[in-house]
C-alpha positions as CSV (number, residue, x, y, z in Angstrom):
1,X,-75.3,-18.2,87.2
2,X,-72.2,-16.1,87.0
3,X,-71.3,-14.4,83.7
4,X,-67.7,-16.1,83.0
5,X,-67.3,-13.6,79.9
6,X,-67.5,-10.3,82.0
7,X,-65.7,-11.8,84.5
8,X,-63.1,-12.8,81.8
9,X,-63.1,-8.8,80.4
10,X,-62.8,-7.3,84.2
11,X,-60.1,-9.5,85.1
12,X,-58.3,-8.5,81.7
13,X,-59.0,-4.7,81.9
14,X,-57.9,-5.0,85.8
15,X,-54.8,-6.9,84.9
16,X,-54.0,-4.9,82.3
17,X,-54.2,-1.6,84.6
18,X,-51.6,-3.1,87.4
19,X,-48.9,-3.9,84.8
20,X,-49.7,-7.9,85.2
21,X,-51.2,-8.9,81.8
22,X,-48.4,-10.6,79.3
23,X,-49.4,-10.6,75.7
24,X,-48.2,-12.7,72.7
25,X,-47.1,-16.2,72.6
26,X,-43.8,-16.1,72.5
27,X,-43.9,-13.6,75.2
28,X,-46.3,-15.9,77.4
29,X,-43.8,-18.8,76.9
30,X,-40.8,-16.7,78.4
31,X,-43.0,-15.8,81.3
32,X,-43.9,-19.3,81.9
33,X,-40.5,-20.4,81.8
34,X,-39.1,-18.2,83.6
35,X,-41.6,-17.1,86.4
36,X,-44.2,-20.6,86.1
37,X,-45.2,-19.9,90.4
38,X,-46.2,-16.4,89.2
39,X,-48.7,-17.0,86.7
40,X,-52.6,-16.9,87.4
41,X,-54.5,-17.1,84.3
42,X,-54.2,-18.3,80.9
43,X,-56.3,-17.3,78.0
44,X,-55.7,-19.2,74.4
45,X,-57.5,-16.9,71.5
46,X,-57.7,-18.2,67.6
47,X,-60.9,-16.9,65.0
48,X,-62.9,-20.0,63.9
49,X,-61.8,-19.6,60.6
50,X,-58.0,-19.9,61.4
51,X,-56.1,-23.2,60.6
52,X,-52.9,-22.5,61.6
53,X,-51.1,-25.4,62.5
54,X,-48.0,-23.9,64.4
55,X,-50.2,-22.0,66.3
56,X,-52.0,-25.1,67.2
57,X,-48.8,-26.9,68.7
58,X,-47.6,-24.1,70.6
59,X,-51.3,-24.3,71.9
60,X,-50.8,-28.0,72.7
61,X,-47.9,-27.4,74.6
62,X,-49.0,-24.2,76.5
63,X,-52.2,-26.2,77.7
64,X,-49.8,-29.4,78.4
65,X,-47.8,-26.7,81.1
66,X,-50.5,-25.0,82.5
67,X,-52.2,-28.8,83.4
68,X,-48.0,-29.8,84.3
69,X,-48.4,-26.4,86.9
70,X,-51.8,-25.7,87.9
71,X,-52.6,-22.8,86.0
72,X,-56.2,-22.2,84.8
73,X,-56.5,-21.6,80.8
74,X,-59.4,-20.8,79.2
75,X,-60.6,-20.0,75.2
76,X,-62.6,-17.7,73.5
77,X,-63.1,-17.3,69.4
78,X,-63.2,-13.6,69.3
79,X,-59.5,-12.8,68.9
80,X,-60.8,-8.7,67.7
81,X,-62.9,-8.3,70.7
82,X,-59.7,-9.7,72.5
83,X,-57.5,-7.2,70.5
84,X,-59.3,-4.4,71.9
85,X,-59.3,-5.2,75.7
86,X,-55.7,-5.9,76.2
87,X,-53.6,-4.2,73.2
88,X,-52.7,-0.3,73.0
89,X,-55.3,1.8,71.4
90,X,-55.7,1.8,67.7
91,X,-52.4,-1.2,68.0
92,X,-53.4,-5.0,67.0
93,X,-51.1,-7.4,69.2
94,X,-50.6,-10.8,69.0
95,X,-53.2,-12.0,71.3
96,X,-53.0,-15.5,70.4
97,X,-51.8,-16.5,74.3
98,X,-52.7,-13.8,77.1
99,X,-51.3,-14.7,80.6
100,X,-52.5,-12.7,83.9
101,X,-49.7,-12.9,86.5
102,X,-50.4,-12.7,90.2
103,X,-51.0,-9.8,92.1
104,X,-48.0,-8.5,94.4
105,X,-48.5,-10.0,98.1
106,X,-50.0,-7.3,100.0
107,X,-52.7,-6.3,97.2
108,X,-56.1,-7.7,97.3
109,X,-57.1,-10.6,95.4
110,X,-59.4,-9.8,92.0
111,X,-62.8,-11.1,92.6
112,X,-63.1,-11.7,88.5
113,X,-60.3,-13.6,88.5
114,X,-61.3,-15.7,91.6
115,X,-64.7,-16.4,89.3
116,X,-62.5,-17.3,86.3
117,X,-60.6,-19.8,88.3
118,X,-64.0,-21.4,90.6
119,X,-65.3,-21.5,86.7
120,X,-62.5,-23.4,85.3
121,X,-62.5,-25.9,88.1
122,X,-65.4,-26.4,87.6
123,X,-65.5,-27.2,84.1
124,X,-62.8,-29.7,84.7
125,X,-64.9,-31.7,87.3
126,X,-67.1,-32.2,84.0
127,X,-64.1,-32.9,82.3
128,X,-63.6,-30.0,80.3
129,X,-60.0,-29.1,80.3
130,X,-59.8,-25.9,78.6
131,X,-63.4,-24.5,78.5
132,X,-64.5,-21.8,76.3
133,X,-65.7,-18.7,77.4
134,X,-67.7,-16.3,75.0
135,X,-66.4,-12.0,75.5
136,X,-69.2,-9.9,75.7
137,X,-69.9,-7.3,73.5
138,X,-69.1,-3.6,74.2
């Protein structure tokens, strides 16, 4: 069984080298607006503890698009271990919503994110929409 969580990291740390990682919900929502055919991945973060309901409806309606366009979301419950793959050193971003665009044409595919995405189908032939994947640890 493949591990979907260092998958998950690889294909953040990789997107995040080659420029193609958007973070931030409002951010994500421009990108998906304006460039929907050019996104890959989409990763929903919140902390177990958090209860914030217009962070919960901007969820509903990024998961409602991504179904709308074929893009495959996931979620985790570790927004710090988030925080610290894809925001600057020593800088907390809003990593609420994390998008991985796709690769320029004549690069290679990224195996991770090929796992990601054979993971989330499966999941929804089990009809789980937006499955949750766990980060590992350092």
């Amino acid at each position: 069984m493949m591990n979907e969580g260092k998958s998950l990291a690889e294909a953040l740390l990789s997107a995040k080298a080659e420029g193609r990682l958007t973070v931030g919900v409002y951010e994500c929502a421009k990108i998906m607006n304006d460039d929907p055919d050019n996104v890959s991945f989409c990763l929903l973060a919140t902390d177990d503890f958090e209860c914030d309901i217009a962070l919960q409806i901007h969820f509903t309606l990024i998961q409602a698009f991504c179904f709308d366009n074929d893009i495959s979301i996931v979620r985790v419950n570790d927004l710090k271990r988030l925080n610290a793959l894809v925001g600057a050193k020593g800088q907390l971003e809003d990593a609420h919503c994390v998008l991985i665009t796709n690769p320029a044409e004549d690069s290679w595919e990224d195996p991770a994110l090929e796992k990601l995405h054979l993971f989330c189908e499966e999941s929804r032939s089990y009809n789980e929409w937006v499955p949750e994947i766990t980060l590992p640890e350092r």
